[in-house]
Every structure is written in structure tokens, then in C-alpha cells.
C-alpha positions in Angstrom: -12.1 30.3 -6.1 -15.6 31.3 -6.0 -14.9 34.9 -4.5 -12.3 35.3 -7.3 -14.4 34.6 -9.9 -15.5 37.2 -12.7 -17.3 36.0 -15.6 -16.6 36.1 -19.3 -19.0 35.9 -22.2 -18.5 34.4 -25.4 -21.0 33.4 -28.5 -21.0 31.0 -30.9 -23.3 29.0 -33.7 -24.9 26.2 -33.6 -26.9 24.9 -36.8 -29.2 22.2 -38.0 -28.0 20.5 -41.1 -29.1 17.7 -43.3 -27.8 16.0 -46.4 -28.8 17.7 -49.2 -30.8 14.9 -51.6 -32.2 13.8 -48.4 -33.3 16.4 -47.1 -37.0 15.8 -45.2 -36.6 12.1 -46.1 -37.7 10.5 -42.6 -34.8 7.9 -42.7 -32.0 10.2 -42.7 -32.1 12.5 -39.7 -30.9 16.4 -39.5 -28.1 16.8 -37.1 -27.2 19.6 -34.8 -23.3 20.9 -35.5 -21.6 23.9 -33.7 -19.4 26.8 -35.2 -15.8 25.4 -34.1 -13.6 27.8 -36.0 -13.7 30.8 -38.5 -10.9 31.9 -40.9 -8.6 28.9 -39.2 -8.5 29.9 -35.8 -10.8 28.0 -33.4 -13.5 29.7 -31.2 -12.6 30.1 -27.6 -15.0 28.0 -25.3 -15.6 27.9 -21.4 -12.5 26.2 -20.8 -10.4 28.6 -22.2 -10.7 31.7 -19.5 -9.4 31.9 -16.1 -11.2 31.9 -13.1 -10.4 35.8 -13.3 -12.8 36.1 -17.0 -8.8 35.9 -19.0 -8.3 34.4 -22.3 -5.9 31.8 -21.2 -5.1 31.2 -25.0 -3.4 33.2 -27.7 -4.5 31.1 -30.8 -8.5 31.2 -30.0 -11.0 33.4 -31.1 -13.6 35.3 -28.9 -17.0 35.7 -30.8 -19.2 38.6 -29.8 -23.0 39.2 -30.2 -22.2 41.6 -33.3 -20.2 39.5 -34.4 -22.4 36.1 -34.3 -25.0 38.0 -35.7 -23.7 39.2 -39.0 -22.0 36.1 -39.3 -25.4 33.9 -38.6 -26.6 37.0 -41.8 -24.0 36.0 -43.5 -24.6 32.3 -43.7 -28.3 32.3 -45.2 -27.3 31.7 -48.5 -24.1 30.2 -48.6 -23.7 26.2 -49.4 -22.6 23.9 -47.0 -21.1 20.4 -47.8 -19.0 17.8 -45.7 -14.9 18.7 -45.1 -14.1 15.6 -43.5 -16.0 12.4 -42.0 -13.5 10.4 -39.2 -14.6 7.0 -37.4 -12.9 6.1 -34.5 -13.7 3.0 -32.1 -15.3 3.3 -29.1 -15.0 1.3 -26.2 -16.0 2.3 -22.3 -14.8 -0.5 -19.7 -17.6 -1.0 -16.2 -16.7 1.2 -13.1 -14.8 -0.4 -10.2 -17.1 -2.5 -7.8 -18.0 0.5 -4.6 -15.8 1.7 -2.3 -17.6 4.0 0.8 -16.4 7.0 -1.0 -17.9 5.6 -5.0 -20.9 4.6 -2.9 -21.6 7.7 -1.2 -21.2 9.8 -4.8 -23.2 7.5 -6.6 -26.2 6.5 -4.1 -26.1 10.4 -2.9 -26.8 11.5 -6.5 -29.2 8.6 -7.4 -31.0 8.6 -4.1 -30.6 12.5 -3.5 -29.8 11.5 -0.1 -27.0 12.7 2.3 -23.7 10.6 2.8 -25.0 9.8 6.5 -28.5 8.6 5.1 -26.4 6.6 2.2 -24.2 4.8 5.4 -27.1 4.5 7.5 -28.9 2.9 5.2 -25.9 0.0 3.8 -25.6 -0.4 7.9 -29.0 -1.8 7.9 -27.9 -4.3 4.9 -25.1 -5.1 5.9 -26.3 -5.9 9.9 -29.4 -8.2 8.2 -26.7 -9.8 5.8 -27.3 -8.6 2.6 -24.5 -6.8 1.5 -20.4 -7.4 2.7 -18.9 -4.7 5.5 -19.8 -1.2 3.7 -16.4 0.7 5.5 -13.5 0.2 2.8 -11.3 1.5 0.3 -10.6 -1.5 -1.4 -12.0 -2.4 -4.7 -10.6 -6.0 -5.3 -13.2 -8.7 -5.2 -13.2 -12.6 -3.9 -13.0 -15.4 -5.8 -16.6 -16.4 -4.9 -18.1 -12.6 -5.4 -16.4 -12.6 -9.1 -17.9 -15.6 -9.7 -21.2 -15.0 -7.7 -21.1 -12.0 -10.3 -20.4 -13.8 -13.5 -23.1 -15.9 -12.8 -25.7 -13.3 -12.7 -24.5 -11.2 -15.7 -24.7 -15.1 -17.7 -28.4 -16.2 -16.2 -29.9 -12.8 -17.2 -27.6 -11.7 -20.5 -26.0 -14.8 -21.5 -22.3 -16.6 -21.7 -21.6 -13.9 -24.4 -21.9 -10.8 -21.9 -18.7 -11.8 -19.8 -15.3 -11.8 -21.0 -13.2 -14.8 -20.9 -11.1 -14.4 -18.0 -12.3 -12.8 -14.5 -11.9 -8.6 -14.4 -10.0 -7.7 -11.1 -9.8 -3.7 -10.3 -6.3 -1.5 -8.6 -7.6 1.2 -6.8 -5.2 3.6 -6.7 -6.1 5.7 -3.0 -3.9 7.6 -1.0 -3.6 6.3 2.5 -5.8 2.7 1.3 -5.4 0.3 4.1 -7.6 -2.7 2.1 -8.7 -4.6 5.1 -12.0 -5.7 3.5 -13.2 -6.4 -0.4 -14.8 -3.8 -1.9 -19.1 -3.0 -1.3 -20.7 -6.2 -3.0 -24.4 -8.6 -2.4 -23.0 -10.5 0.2 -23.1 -14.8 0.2 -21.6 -16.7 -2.9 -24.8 -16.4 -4.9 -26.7 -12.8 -4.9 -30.0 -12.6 -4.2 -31.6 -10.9 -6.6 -32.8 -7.1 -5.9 -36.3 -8.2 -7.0 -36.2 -10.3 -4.1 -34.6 -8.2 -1.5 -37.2 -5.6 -2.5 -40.1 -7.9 -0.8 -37.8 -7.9 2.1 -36.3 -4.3 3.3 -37.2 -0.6 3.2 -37.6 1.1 -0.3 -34.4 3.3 0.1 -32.8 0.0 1.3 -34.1 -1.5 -1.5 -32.9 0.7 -4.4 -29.5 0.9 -2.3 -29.2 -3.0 -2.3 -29.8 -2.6 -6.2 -27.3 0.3 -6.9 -25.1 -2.4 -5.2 -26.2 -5.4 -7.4 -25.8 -4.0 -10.5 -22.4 -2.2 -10.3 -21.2 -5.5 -8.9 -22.1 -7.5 -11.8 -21.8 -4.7 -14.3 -17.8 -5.1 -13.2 -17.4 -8.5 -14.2 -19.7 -8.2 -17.7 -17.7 -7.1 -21.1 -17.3 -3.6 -22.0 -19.4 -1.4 -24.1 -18.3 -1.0 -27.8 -19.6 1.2 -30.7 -18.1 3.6 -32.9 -17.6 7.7 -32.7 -18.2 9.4 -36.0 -16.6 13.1 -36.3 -17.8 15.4 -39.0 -16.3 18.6 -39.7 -18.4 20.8 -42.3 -18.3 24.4 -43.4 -19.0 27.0 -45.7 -17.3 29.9 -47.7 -19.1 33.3 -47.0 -20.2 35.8 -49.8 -17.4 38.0 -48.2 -14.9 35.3 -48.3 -15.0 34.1 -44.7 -14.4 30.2 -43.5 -16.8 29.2 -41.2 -16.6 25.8 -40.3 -18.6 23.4 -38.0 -18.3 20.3 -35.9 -20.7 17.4 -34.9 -19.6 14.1 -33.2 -22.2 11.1 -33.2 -21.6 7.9 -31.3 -23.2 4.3 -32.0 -22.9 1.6 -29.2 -23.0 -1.7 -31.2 -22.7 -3.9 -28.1 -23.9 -2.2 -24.9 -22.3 -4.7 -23.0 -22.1 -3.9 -19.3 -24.6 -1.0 -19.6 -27.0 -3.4 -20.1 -27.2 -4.2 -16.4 -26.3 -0.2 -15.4 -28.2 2.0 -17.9 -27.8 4.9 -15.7 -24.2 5.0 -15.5 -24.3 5.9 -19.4 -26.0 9.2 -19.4 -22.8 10.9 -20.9 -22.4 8.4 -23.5 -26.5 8.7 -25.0 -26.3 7.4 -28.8 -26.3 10.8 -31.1 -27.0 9.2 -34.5 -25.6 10.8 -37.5 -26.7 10.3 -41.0 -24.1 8.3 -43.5 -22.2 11.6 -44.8 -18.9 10.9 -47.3 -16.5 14.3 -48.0 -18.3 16.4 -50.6 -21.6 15.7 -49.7 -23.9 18.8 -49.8 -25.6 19.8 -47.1 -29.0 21.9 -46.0 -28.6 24.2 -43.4 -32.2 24.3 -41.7 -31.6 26.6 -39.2 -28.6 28.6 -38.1 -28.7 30.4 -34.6 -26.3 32.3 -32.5 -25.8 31.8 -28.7 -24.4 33.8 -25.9 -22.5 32.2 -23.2 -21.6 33.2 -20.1 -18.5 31.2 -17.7 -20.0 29.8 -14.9 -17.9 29.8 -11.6 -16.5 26.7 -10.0 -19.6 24.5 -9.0 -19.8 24.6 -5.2 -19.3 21.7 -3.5 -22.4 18.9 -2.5 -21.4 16.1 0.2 -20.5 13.2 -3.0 -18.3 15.8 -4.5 -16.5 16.7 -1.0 -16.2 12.6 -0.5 -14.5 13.0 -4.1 -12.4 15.0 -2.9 -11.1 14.0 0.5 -10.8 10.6 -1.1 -8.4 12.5 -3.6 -6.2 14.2 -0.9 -6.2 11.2 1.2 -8.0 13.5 4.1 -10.2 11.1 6.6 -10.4 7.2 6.2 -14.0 5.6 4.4 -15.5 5.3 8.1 -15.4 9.0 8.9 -16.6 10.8 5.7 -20.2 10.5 6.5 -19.2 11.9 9.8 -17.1 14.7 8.5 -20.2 15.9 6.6 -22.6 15.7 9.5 -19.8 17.8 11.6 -19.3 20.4 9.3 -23.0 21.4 9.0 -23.5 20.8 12.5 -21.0 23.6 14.1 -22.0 25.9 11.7 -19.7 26.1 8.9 -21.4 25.0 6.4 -24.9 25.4 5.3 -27.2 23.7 2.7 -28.6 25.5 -0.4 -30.3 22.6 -2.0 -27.3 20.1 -2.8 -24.8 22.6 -2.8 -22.5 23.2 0.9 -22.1 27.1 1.7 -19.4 27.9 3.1 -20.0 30.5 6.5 -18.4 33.8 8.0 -17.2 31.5 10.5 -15.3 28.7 8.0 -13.4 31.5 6.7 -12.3 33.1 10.3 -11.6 29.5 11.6 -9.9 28.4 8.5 -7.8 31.9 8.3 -6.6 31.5 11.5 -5.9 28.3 11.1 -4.1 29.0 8.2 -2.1 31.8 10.0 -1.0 29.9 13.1 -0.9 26.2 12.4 0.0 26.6 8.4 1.8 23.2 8.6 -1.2 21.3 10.5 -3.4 22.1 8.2 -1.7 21.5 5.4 -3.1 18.3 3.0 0.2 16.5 2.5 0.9 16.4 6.2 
């Protein structure tokens, strides 16, 4: 995919905008909005071009540099005010207690360690008993981890931070044999990670707590809050229809990211000031800004464990092993995270490919 790639380039706006009687007040924030769509017919984005640099879409427009510029001229002058203001709920349940293939991702991008450091490492907890058996693909929970769990999430945040009735989690992974309960603090009442910190290794340590707090997070009450879209525009002097999008989202109850903060880095609060449909609006600043696709990203070991989870290649006690192989015959090589493919993966895997199509094939 990477070899096929040719890039595409595309611009767009993006402006800073404020309500119009308050603008400068320090309670009512400016807010950052993007160009979305221009005479009625929405601006092509990354997503919309092939892997080849193709439009993929007939009904979206491609913006050039002259073309964002005079527009960006254009706009100076012209008044902005508030199209449309739509609230939905929000609501964003806990992730599944770990799997070896969830714990590998998520301890290999936290730690920035490799898939065998991440097993090594819950081998050494789970041999001095302090987590359960770290090879499964099962994410179901006992009775006594749920409410080993439910306890915690209650001592630290309250009866109010758990729902009513126990969660319980279907993992849905092909070739999942379930033999053991998912990744959790082993013993029918956790010991805490402050505590196990005294005890083991740092790395073991913040492991052990990666552990701890998905396990709990997964019993505690999901995160609520409310996601504000505001579409606003503006009528050029030469009759054009620019119009402009921002989306704001407010967590009222944090709920189970109280316990696993880092978990919510895609959902970060964007506040937007209270805006009704009329409401003028300041434009502060109005920039254009070339874009450029970027080609797939190449793989790192959490997002190859990602994926053989996905095409049910390996079982949860030979990932770490597959990485480790791969590297060490040559046919991969690191580049930071990232796994590059060598002249010798191609020539194996083209032969392959030639003469054993159907052994090689991921259904078989």
C-alpha cells in the first residue's frame, strides 16, 4: 500500500471566531472553526483520495492555494453569524478488561516498550502473584474480580461511580479459545498500585497499574457530557457561501475516566461559548492551510498485534514471539516505532505467494 501510494494536496480555512458583543470579554472564549463547504458542496478532506492521490468522490470540492488565498481576501470584511447550533448527548462506555493482544497495544504505547518487554514484564507479576495468567483472549471477568473491582472504584470515587448491576464484556475474536479470564490484579481484593510500587520494578510497577485501572475503570459508570455542533458562515462581497464548522464537547460526569485519564486523549473537553442561530460573530483571524495525504502509517509491533488479533493469525501466547522472529531473521527492521519491511520480506513473501498461494492465505 505504501509502494502504491502518491500523494494528493488539498487546502482549506480554518478561523478564529468569537461572539460578537463579547468579543475580548475573558468569560466567553474564541473558538477555532474550519472551512467545511463553499457554495454548497463540501470540501474534500484526507479521507476522500485513494491511496493512488484520486478524488474518490464526485460531490466534494478540492481547494487549491490560489484558491484559499483569495477566498481567505475575500473574507476580511464580510460578517459572520451562527447558521445552526445542535446538541447531542454524549456518552463513551470503559474498554474491555485486557486481553494479551489490548495489553500489548496499550502497555507498548504507554511504556514505549516492545510486545516481548510488555510479556516479560506481566510474567514477572504474574509468577510473584500479582496479576491473573497474562496468555488469553478472553475478556469476561469472575464474580470475585467484578466485585474485587467495584469495590475499589466505590472506596476511592464513591457508590455513585458504579452502575447498578455488574458490567460483563463479549469479545468478539476469531479463533478465541477463553480458557482463562481476562488480564486483571489477581486475589479477591486488589492491592493497590501504590502498594505494589514499594514492592516490584518501576516498569513492573506502572504495568501492574495499567492493569489496575482498566480493571476497575470496566466496572465504574460511563462517561457522559454533551457535543455541541456549530455551523457558521458568511456571504462574500462576490456572492460566495463560505461556511464553517466547530464541534465542542463537555463531559458532565467523567465517570470511568476518572480512574483512566489517559484513555481519554481523543475525547479532551473543547469548550464552546453559548451561541443561539443569528448570533453575530468576530472573525479574529482567518488563515489558509495546505495539506498533503499522508500514506498508510507503517506498522509498530501494538498495531501488528491489532492486526493478527483481527485476522485470527497466531494465538495471545505467540504474538510477542512473532515480533521477536520477524526482526530477528531479517525481515523486518526498526525505524523508531515503526517495522520496515526488507528486500528479503518481499522475495520470501512473493514466493510464497507464487507457490503456496493457499498456505498463506489468512482465512485458511
Amino acid at each position: 500500500e505504501r509502494i502504491k501510494f502518491k500523494m494528493a494536496s488539498y487546502w482549506d480555512l480554518e478561523g478564529t471566531f468569537a461572539a460578537a458583543a463579547a468579543a475580548g470579554a475573558a468569560d466567553e472564549p474564541s473558538f477555532a472553526a474550519k472551512l467545511v463547504s463553499l457554495d454548497g458542496t463540501r470540501l474534500a478532506s484526507g479521507g476522500d483520495f485513494s491511496l493512488r492521490g484520486e478524488l474518490t468522490r464526485d460531490d466534494r470540492l478540492v481547494l487549491d492555494e490560489e484558491g484559499a488565498r483569495s477566498l481567505v481576501t475575500e473574507l476580511e470584511d464580510a460578517p459572520f453569524a451562527v447558521r445552526s447550533v445542535e446538541s447531542k448527548p454524549y456518552r463513551k462506555r470503559p474498554f474491555a478488561p485486557f486481553i494479551t493482544s489490548t495489553l500489548q497495544q496499550v502497555a507498548g504505547r504507554a511504556l514505549k516498550i516492545s510486545a516481548k518487554q510488555v510479556m516479560s514484564m506481566a510474567q514477572r507479576l504474574y509468577q510473584d502473584g500479582y496479576i491473573t495468567y497474562m496468555r488469553t483472549d478472553s475478556t469476561a471477568l469472575s464474580a470475585s474480580a467484578v466485585e474485587a473491582a467495584r469495590a475499589e472504584a466505590t472506596e476511592r470515587f464513591g457508590a455513585a461511580s458504579i452502575p447498578s448491576s455488574p458490567r460483563s464484556y463479549a469479545k468478539k475474536v476469531a479463533n478465541a479459545q477463553e480458557a482463562h479470564e481476562a488480564i486483571r490484579p489477581a486475589g479477591d481484593r486488589f492491592r493497590s498500585p501504590e502498594d505494589v510500587a514499594r514492592e516490584v520494578q518501576p516498569g513492573d510497577a506502572r504495568l501492574y497499574e495499567l492493569i489496575w485501572r482498566r480493571t476497575v475503570a470496566s466496572q465504574m459508570n460511563d462517561a457522559i457530557g454533551e457535543t455541541v455542533t456549530v455551523r457558521l458562515g458568511a456571504i462574500t462581497p462576490s456572492g460566495r457561501d463560505a461556511e464553517f464548522s466547530a464541534a465542542g464537547t463537555v463531559i458532565t460526569d467523567r465517570g470511568w475516566m476518572q480512574v483512566e485519564p489517559w484513555r481519554s486523549d481523543d475525547d479532551e473537553e473543547r469548550r464552546l461559548p453559548a451561541l443561539d442561530a443569528g448570533d453575530a460573530l468576530d472573525a479574529t483571524d482567518v488563515t489558509a492551510d495546505g495539506h498533503t495525504t499522508k500514506a498508510p502509517a507503517r506498522f509498530t509491533e501494538a498495531s501488528l498485534v491489532a492486526k493478527l488479533e483481527e485476522l485470527g493469525v497466531g494465538r495471545p501466547s505467540t504474538y510477542a514471539s512473532i515480533m521477536e522472529t520477524i526482526q530477528n531473521r531479517g525481515y523486518v527492521w526498526k525505524k523508531g516505532s515503526a517495522l520496515v519491511p526488507s528486500w528479503t520480506a518481499f522475495a520470501v513473501t512473493s514466493m510464497l505467494e507464487q507457490h503456496f498461494a493457499e498456505l498463506v492465505d489468512y482465512s485458511f
